[in-house]
Each structure stands twice: as structure tokens, then as C-alpha cells.
C-alpha positions, -999 to 999 in steps of 0.1 A, spaced: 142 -30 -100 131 -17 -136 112 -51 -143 96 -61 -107 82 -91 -123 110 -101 -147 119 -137 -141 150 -133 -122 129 -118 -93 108 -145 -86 111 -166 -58 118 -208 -59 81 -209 -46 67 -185 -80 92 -207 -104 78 -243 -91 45 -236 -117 70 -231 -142 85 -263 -134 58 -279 -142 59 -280 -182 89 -286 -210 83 -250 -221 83 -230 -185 115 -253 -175 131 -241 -211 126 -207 -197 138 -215 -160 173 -229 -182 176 -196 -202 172 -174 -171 196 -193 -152 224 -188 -185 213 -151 -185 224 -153 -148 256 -167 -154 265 -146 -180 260 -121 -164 283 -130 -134 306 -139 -154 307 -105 -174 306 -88 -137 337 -113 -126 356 -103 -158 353 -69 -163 337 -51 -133 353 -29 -105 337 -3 -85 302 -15 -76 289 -46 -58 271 -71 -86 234 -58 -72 244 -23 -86 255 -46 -121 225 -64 -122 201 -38 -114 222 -19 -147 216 -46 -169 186 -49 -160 178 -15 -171 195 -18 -202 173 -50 -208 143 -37 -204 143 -4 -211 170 4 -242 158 9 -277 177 -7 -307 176 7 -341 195 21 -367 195 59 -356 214 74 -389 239 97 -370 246 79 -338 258 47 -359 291 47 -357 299 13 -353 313 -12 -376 289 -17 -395 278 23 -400 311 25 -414 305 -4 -439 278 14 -445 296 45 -453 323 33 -472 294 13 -492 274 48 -497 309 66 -513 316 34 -531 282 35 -554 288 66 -578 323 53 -579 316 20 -589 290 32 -614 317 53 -628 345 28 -629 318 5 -648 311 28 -673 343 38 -683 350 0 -684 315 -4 -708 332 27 -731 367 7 -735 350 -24 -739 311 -27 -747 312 -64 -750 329 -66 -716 349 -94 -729 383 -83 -711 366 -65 -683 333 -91 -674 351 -100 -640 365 -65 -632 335 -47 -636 312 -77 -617 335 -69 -583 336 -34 -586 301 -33 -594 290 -59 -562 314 -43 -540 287 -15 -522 265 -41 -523 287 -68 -503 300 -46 -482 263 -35 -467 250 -68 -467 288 -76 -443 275 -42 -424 240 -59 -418 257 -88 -403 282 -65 -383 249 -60 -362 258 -20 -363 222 -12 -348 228 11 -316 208 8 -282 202 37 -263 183 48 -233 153 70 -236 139 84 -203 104 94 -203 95 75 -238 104 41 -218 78 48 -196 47 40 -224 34 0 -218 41 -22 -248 18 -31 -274 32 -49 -305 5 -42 -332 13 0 -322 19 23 -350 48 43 -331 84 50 -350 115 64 -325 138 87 -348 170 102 -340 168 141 -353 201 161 -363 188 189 -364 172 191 -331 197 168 -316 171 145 -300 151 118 -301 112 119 -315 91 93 -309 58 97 -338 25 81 -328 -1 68 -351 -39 61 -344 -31 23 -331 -8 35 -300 -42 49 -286 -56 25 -261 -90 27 -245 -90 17 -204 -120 5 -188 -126 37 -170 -127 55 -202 -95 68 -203 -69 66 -225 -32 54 -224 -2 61 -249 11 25 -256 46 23 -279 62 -13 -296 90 -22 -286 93 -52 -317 82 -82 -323 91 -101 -289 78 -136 -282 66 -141 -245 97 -162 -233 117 -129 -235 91 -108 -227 87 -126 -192 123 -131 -190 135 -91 -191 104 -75 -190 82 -92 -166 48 -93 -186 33 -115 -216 9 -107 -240 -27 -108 -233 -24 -104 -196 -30 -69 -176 -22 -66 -144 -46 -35 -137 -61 -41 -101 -36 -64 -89 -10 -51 -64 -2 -85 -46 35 -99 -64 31 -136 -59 -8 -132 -71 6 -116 -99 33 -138 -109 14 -170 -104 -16 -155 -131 18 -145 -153 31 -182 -151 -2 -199 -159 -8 -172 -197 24 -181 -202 21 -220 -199 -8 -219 -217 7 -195 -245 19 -210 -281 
């Protein structure tokens, strides 16, 4: 698996501490809908591979895709909004003017020149809602650990064609051994999802540990006693 620890993995024996509190049984009820969502997506629409090969795809798409608006690669709905907003602007401040030189009090064109004026600006805030943010896959930049308060920006280049992931001075983090690790955001996430796809919360490092039911006993217990 790409998450080891994500909640679906656990066994009836790790979930029972969950059990134990209104908040960890809220997140046994949204892992089990996840489940049956995704069976019934795999019942629907899947041929080819058994639904272990669907989940474990999922799951890397869960855990491991970015989503952003990456300028070129959206082409969705709502990048096209978006485009037909952008070539609507110098239009619309044309089509105004020449209404404000036919009529400068705007008495005959006041509702004309309000629509064509709004229009760019409706049809982005319709694009925003379009959800038109793309999620991609990133091998190699997937591999840095979370940390939300890091500096880090991933932008897709034209020019080179790829992806560029820029670091500032708060993805450096010291280890105990005086090392150094490379940690990236990925968003503001509140623990419920980050235990759910990701199999970690804040505040808790699993450094040393190698034991799974250790681990996801100590996970249960920062979660429970998280906000």
C-alpha cells in the first residue's frame, strides 16, 4: 500500500480505541462510506482488474496526487470558463465604452452595459465553482513528509514541460541526529482526513517505531485527544 497506516488498513482490533469516542466512531462512519463508494465506483465502472488492484489505485491517487490550478494542464470546465472569461474582458471594456460615448448618462444603456460589464466576472466566479483544479501525480516530489506551515509552491512550467517544486527556508527540518529532511505541504488538512488517506496526524512521528499495531494504537490515541 502507498499509506500502510491509512485507516482502511487497520485491523477490527486497532479500530476498537477508536470506538471508544463520538469523534474516532465519526471517523470509523466516514471510512466505512469511503469504502462503499469506492465499491460501488469499482461495481459500476470497472473491468480488467480485481478490486485490490482498484483500491490500491485509489489509494495512490488519495494519498499521493497534487491538486492545483496548473495554468496549462487546465483544461476542464472550468479552465475554459476561465478562458472565455479572459477573451471576454477587453471586449467588454470596449463594448462599455462605446456604450458610455453613445450615451454618457447611461440612461438607455444602464442594464446593457451592467451584463456585459459582469459577464467575465460571473463567468470566473461559475469556473471557481466548476471545481476546474487538476490532480496529478508527481513521482519523486510525493516522496517529501508533510508539514503544513512549509513554504514549498509546485508549478507547472511550459517551457520546460515539467513540474518544479520551489522550497523556502520553512521546508527545512532539523532531525534529532542532526540531519536534515526536505518536508513539502500538502494544504491545509485536518487530522480526520489526514488519518483517513494518509495514515499520520499532526504532531506525531513515527521515527523509531517499526511495530504496525504499536504504531497505530499511539496514532489513535493523538488523534482522540486532538481538537
Amino acid at each position: 500500500p502507498t499509506a500502510p497506516d491509512a485507516l482502511r488498513h487497520w485491523t477490527d482490533t486497532e479500530k476498537e480505541i477508536l470506538e471508544g469516542s463520538e469523534r474516532g466512531r465519526k471517523l470509523l462512519r466516514v471510512a466505512s462510506d469511503q469504502e462503499e463508494e469506492w465499491r460501488r465506483k469499482y461495481d459500476e465502472s470497472v473491468e480488467g482488474m480485481t478490486y485490490e488492484q482498484f483500491s490500491w489505485a485509489m489509494e495512490a491517487v488519495h494519498s499521493r496526487a497534487f491538486r492545483g490550478e496548473f495554468g496549462a494542464l487546465d483544461a476542464g470546465e472550468g479552465g475554459q470558463l476561465r478562458k472565455i472569461a479572459s477573451l471576454l474582458l477587453p471586449l467588454s471594456a470596449l463594448a462599455f465604452g462605446l456604450f458610455a460615448a453613445t450615451d454618457p448618462g447611461m440612461n438607455d444603456y444602464y442594464l446593457p452595459a451592467a451584463v456585459v460589464a459582469a459577464s467575465p466576472v460571473v463567468l470566473t466566479m461559475i469556473a471557481d465553482q466548476k471545481g476546474s483544479k487538476e490532480a496529478v501525480m508527481l513521482p519523486f516530489i510525493d516522496s517529501a513528509n508533510h508539514l503544513q506551515e512549509a513554504d514549498s509552491l509546485i508549478e507547472y512550467d511550459p517551457v520546460k514541460e515539467s513540474f518544479v517544486l520551489s522550497l523556502g527556508r520553512r521546508c527545512l527540518v532539523k532531525e534529532q541526529d542532526g540531519r536534515a529532511q526536505v518536508c513539502i505541504s500538502y494544504g491545509v488538512r485536518p487530522d480526520s482526513e489526514l488519518l483517513l488517506n494518509y495514515g499520520f496526524v499532526r504532531g506525531f512521528s513515527m521515527e523509531g517505531l517499526t511495530d504496525r499495531s504499536l504504531i497505530r494504537k499511539r496514532l489513535a490515541e493523538v488523534y482522540l485527544n486532538g481538537e
